[in-house]
N, C-alpha and C positions, 0 to 999 in steps of 0.2 A: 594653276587651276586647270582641270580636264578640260577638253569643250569638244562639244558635237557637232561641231560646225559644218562637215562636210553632210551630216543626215539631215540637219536642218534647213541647206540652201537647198539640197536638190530636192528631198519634200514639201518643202516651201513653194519651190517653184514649180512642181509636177502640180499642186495644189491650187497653185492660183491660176495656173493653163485650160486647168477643169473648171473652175468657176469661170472663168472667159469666156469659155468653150471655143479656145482658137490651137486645142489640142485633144486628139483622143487616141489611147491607146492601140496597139497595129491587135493586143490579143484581151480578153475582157476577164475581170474577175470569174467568170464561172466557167470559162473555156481553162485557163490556168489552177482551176481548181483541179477539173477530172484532167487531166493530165498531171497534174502532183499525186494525188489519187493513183491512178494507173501505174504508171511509173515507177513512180518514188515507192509509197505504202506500200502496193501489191506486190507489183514484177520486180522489182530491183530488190525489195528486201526480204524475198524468198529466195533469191539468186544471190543473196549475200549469207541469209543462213546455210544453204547447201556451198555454197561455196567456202566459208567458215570453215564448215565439219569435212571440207576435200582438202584444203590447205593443212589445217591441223594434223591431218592423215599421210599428206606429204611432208610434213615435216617430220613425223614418226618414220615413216619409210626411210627417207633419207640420212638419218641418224642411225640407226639400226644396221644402212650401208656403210656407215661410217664416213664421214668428213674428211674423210684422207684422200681423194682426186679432184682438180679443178671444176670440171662437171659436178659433182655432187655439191660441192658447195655454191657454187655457182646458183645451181636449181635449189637448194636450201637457200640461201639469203633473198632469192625472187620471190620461194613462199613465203617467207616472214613478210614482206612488203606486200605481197598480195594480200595475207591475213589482215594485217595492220588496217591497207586500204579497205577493205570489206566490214569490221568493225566501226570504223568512221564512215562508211558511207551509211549503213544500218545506220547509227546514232542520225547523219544526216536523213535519213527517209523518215526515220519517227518527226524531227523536227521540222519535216516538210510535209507532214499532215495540217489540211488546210482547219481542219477539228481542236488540236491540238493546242491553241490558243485558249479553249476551254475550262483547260484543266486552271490557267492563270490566267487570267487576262492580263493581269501586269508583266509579264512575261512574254517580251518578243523573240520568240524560238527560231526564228527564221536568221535572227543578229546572232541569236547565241551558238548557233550551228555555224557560223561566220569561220570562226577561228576554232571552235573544237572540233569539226566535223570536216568543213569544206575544204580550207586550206590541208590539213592533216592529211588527207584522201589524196587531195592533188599532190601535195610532195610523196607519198605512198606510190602512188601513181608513175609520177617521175620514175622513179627509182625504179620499181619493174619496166619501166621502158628502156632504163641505161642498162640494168641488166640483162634485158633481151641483148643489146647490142655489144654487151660483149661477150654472151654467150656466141652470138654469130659471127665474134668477131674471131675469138676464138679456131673457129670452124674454119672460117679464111684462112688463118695463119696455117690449120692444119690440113692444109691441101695444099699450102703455098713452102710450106718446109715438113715436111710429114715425118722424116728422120730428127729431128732438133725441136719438133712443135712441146715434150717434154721439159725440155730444158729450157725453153722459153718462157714455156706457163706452167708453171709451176703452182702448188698448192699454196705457197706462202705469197709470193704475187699476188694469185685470184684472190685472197683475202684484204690483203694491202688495197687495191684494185677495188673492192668490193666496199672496202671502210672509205674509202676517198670518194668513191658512187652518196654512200649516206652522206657521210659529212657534206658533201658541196650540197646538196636537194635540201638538206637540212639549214644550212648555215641561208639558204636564200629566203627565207622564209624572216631573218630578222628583222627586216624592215618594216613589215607587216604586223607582227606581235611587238616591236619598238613602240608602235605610233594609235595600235587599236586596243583596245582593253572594253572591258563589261563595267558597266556602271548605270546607276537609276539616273534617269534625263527627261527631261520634257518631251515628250513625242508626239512631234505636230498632224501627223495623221490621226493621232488616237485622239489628241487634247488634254493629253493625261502624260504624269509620270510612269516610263515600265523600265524597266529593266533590260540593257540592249548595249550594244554599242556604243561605244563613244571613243573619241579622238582625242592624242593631243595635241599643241599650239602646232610641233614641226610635220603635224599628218600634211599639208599642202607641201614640203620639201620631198616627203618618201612616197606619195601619193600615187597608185600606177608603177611603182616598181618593184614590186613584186609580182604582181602582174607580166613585169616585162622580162623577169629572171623567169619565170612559170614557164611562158610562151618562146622564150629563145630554147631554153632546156627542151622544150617538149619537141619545138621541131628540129631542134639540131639532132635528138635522141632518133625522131621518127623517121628523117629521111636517110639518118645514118642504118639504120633498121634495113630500110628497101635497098641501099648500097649491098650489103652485105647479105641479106637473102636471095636478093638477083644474083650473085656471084654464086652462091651454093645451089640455088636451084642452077644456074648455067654451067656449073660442074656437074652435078644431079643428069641432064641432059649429056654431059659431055662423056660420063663414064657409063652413062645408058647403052650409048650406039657405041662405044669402044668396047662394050661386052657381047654385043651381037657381033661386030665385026671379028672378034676372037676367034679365032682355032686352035693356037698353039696355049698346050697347061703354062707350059713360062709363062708366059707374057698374061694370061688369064690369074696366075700368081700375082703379078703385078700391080691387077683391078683394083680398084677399093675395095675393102673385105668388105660383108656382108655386115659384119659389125658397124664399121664408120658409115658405112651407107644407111644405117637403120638411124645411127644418130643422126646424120646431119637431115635425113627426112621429119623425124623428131623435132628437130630446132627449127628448119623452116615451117613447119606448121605452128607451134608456136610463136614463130617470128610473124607468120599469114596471120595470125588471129590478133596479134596485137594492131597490125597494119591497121587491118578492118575494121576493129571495135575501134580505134583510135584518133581514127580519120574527123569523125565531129567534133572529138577535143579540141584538133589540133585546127581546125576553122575556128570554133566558138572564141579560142585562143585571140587568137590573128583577129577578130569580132570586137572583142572587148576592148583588146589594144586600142582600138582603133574607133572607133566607135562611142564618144563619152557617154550618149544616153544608156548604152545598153550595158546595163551594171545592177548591182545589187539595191543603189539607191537612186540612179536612174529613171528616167522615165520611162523606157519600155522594159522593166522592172519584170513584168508580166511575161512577155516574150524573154526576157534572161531567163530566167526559171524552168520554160516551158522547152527553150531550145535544152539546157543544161542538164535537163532532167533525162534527155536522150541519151548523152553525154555520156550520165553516169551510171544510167541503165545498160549500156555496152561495156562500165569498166565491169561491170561484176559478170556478165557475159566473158568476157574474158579471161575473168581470176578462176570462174568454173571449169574453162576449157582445158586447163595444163592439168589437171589430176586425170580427164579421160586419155589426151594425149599421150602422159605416162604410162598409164594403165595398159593402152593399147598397143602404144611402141616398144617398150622393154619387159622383158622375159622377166627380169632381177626384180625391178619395181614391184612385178605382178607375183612372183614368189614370194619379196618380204611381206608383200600386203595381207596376199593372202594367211603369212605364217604369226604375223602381228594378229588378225582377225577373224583366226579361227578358221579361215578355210583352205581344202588341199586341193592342190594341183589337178587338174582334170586326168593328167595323162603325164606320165616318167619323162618322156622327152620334148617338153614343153620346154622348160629350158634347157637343154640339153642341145638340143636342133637348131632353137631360137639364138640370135643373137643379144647380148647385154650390150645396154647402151649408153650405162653407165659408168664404161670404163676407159 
């Protein structure tokens, strides 16, 4: 038989700390409300429809260049995960409308978004941050062996590479859908049967580890990110001043071409933006770890929400940013896009002058 045991002891006992009154929350029902409001409803899930219809659009683009170089697929499998996360996050923002209870009262949306929304997103998530990094990692390699970085990375690799990125993000998540499921339970906040969460007898042996596959992934992903962007921006600077220092065409032959320079500025901004939007994750992370109250059945419940909702208001800040970055760094991107939708080139040597960054 199911049991809810772990929603039952910590609402239980957030319950009986408020009848005491030898506990009050650090954030209050109606401060966590307009910030679910703000956040969640509004801002995140207008940034998740525009970002929807940008990902979809690169994923056109990127097909259209064909799937036949590292980089292209590369930046194809981070859209589908970006898409993926954006979808799930939308689903979670309708279900973190603080109104939304309305429609059912026996329906706690906030559980049900648990496992279809929350988790789904974060491992979505994940996965664009391993593929940032071996996009940049990539980039490494190709400064570091520039005659052989072909024969290295190769198209069937990056895909190999790419299915081993899903599967591990994917396969961590079993602990978590092993032990939680949806089922009608008594819920002692309400006093009532609704429809929600629930555990089984071995959730106290897998409890927290998922949690703790999340948060290793995320910062082994993040700080490997800042390794390898500090290394291309430190190249970036190195073949800056070695091109003013030039005189002779040889050795100006020698530069980075105009091309691998437009990419790896490409990929470090992309790598910048994840850094940025990612940074709260990767605290709230290391938070929850660490921290038992502060969880989804916790007692500063409120404050989980409210930090969280920041969270995932920068993943979709994020998932926006790579369709302008493409648009603006590659000639190719900007050509197919415009040829897929109808519009023409401003001017004959747009690409032509410009460098392609996708190749």
């Amino acid at each position: 038989m199911a049991a809810n045991l772990t929603n039952e002891i910590s609402i239980q006992s957030v319950i009986s700390d408020v009848q005491r009154g030898t506990w009050t929350p650090l954030v209050n029902d109606v401060v966590v409300s307009v910030f679910l409001l703000v956040n969640h409803v509004v801002l995140s899930s207008i940034l998740c429809v525009t970002g929807t219809v940008a990902n979809v659009i690169n994923l056109c683009v990127f097909f259209k260049q064909r799937l036949d170089t590292s980089m292209n697929i590369s930046l194809f499998a981070m859209s589908i995960a970006d898409l993926v996360g954006l979808v799930t996050l939308l689903w979670l923002n309708i279900c973190s409308n603080p109104f939304i209870n309305n429609l059912d009262p026996n329906i706690v949306f906030t559980e049900v978004s648990y496992l279809t929304a929350g988790w789904p997103h974060g491992c979505a998530s994940r996965i664009t941050s391993w593929m940032t990094v071996y996009i940049t990692a990539e980039r490494c390699l190709s400064i570091a062996i520039p005659l052989k970085i072909k024969e290295v990375i190769t198209p069937s690799r990056t895909t190999g590479v790419i299915f081993g990125i899903y599967l591990a993000n994917i396969l961590s998540l079993v602990p978590e859908y092993s032990t939680a499921y949806f089922d009608w339970t008594h819920n002692l906040a309400k006093n009532k049967t609704t429809f929600g969460l629930a555990f089984r007898s071995n959730r106290p042996q897998t409890k927290g580890l998922t949690f703790l596959f999340h948060g290793s992934f995320t910062l082994i992903s993040f700080f490997s990110v800042i390794l390898f962007t500090s290394a291309l921006i430190l190249e970036l600077k190195r073949t800056s001043q070695w091109r003013r220092q030039t005189t002779s065409s040889e050795r100006q032959s020698a530069a980075m071409s105009k091309r691998d320079r437009k990419t790896m500025v490409m990929i470090v901004l992309v790598a910048l933006s994840l850094i940025v939007c990612f940074i709260p994750t990767v605290v709230l992370s290391i938070v929850t770890i660490s921290v038992t109250e502060f969880s989804l059945v916790g007692k500063e419940v409120n404050l989980f929400n409210t930090c969280w909702s920041f969270g995932f208001l920068l993943h979709s800040v994020n998932s926006n940013v790579h369709f302008i970055l493409y648009y603006k760094m590659s000639s190719k991107f900007r050509l197919n896009f415009n040829e897929l939708f109808g519009r023409k080139m401003e001017g004959k040597g747009d690409n032509e002058n410009e460098s392609d960054t996708h190749e």
